[in-house]
C-alpha positions in Angstrom: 0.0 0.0 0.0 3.0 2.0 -0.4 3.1 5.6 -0.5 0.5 5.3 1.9 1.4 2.9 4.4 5.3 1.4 4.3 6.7 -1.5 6.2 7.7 -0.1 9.7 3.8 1.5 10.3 1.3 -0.2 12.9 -1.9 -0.1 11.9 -4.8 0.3 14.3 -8.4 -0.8 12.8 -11.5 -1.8 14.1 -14.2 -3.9 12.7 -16.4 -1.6 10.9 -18.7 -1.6 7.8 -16.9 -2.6 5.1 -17.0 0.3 2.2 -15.4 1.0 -1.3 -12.5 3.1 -0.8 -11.0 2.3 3.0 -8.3 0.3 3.1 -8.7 -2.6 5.2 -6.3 -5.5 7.2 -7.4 -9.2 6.0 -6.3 -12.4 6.8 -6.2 -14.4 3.5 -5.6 -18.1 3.3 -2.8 -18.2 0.5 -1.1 -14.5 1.6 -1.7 -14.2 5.3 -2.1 -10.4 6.4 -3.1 -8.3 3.5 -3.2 -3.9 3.7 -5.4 -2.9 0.4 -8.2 -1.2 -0.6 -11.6 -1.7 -1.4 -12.6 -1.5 -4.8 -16.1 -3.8 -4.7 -18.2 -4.6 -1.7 -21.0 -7.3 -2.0 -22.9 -8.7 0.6 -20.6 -12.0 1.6 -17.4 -10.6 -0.8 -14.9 -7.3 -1.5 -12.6 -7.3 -4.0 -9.3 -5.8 -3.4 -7.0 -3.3 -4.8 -3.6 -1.5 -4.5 -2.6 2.0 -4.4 0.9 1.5 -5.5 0.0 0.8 -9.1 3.5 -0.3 -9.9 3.7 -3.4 -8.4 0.8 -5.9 -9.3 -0.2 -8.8 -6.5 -1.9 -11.7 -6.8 -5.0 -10.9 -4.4 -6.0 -7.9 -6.0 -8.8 -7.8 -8.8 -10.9 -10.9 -7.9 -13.3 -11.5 -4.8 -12.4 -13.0 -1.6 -14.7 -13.5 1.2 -15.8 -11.2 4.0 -15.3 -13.7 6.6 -11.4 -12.9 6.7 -11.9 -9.3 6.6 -9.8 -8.2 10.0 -11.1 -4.4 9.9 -10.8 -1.2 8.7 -7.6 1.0 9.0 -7.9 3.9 11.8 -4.7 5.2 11.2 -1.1 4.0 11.5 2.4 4.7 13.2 5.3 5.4 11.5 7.6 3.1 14.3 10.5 3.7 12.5 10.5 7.7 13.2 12.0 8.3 17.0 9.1 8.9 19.0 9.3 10.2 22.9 7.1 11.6 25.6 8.0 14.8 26.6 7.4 15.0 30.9 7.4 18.6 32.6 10.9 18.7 34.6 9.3 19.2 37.7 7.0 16.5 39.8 3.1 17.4 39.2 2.9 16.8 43.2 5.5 19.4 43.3 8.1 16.7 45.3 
């Protein structure tokens, strides 16, 4: 799903309707954990598709079935930038 999403982000979804146009987490039988996007929603079915258009895969372009649909992408985390919490230099109690 690159230039969206690159290896090194989390993503954090919840199961939600499913919709043309999110990009979603699935658990497919022959590729494991998938990140596309929905290009068809039936009722038991989505097909799947890919933003990076130069790089074709193998479950994109023909339905698979709801039933391993994980859930819909909330946002993601880059883990590879350096991340810290910043805490005031002085105790809240004031010790």
């Amino acid at each position: 799903m690159f230039p969206l999403f690159a290896s090194g982000h989390l993503v954090v979804t919840c199961y939600s309707h499913a919709e043309v146009g999110k990009v979603v987490v699935m658990d497919l039988p022959i590729h494991g954990y998938v990140l596309k996007r929905l290009q068809r929603v039936e009722k038991h079915e989505v097909m799947l598709g890919s933003d990076n258009k130069e790089i074709s895969s193998s479950c994109c372009g023909i339905w698979q079935s709801k039933k391993h649909l994980i859930g819909v992408v909330l946002f993601s985390i880059n883990l590879k930038r350096k991340a810290f919490i910043k805490f005031p230099s002085k105790a809240v109690n004031g010790a």
